[in-house]
C-alpha positions as CSV (number, residue, x, y, z in Angstrom):
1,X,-69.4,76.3,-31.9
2,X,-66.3,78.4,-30.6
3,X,-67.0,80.8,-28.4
4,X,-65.9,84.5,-29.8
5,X,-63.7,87.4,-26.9
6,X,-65.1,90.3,-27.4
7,X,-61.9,92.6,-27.9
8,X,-61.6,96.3,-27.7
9,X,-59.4,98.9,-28.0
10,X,-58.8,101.8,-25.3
11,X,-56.3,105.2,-25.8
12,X,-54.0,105.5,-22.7
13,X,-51.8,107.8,-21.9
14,X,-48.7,107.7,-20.1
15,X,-45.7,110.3,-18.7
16,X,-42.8,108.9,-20.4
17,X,-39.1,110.5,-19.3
18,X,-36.3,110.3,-21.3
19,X,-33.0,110.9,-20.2
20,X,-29.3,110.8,-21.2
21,X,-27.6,107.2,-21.2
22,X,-24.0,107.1,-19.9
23,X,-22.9,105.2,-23.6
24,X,-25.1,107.9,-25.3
25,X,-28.9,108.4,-26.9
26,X,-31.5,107.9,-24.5
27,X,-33.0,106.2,-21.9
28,X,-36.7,106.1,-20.9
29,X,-38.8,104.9,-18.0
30,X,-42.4,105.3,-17.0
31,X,-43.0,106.2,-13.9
32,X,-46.7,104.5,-13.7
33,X,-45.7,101.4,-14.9
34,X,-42.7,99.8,-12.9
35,X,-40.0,97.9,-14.6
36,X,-40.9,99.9,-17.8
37,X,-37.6,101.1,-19.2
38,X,-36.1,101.1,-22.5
39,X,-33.7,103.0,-24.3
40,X,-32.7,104.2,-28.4
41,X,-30.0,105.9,-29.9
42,X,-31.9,108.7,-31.2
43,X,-35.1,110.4,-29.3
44,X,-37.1,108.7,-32.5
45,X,-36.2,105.2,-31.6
46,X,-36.2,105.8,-27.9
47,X,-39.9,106.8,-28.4
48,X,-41.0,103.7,-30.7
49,X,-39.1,101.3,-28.0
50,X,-41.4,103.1,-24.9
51,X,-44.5,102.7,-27.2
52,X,-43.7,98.8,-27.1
53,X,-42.5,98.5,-23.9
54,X,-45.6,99.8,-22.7
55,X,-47.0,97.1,-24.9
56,X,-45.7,94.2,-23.4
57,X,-46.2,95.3,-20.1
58,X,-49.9,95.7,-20.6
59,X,-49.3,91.9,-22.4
60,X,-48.1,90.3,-19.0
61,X,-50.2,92.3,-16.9
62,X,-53.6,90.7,-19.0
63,X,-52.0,87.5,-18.7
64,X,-52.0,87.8,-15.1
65,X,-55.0,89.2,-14.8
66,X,-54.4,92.4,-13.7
67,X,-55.4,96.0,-14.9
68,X,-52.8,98.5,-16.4
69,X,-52.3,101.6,-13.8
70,X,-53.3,104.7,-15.0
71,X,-50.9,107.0,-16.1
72,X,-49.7,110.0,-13.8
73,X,-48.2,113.2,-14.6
74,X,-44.4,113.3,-13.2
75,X,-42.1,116.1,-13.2
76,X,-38.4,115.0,-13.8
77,X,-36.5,118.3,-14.2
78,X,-34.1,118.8,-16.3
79,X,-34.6,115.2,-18.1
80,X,-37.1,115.5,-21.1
81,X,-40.7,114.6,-20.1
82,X,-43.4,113.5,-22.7
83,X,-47.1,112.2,-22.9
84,X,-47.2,109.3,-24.9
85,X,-50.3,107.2,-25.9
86,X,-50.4,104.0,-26.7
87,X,-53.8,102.4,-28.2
88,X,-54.1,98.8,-26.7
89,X,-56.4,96.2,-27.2
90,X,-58.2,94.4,-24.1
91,X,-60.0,91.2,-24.0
């Protein structure tokens, strides 16, 4: 008989800034995750390709056994600076 994971799901949120890129749209990183950085050619996209970098980050760190950080507030004035939450699923 296979054994069955238990998943769940937990809300986290993270400070996402975007910025200009030097070819244009927008560039994001996350200052509580490091590596995390992503970019779109409209804010829109730029904010769907965070969400699932922020995914696969929390992917490799589950492989490796590690926890994901929790998020901190940063202040990155004058770049744009959002909360973005991202509901992932644990083992």
């Amino acid at each position: 008989m296979a054994h069955a994971e238990t998943i769940s799901t937990h809300e986290y949120t993270f400070t996402a800034v975007f910025g200009p890129a030097e070819e244009g749209g927008h560039i994001v990183t996350v200052p509580a995750l490091p590596g995390v950085i992503t970019e779109g050619d409209t804010l829109e996209e730029a904010k769907a390709r965070v969400v699932e970098a922020i995914e696969c980050y929390q992917e490799s760190q589950q492989k490796d056994g590690l926890p994901l950080p929790a998020s901190e507030y940063h202040i990155a004035e004058p770049e744009r600076v959002e909360q973005v939450t991202v509901s992932l699923k644990t083992v």
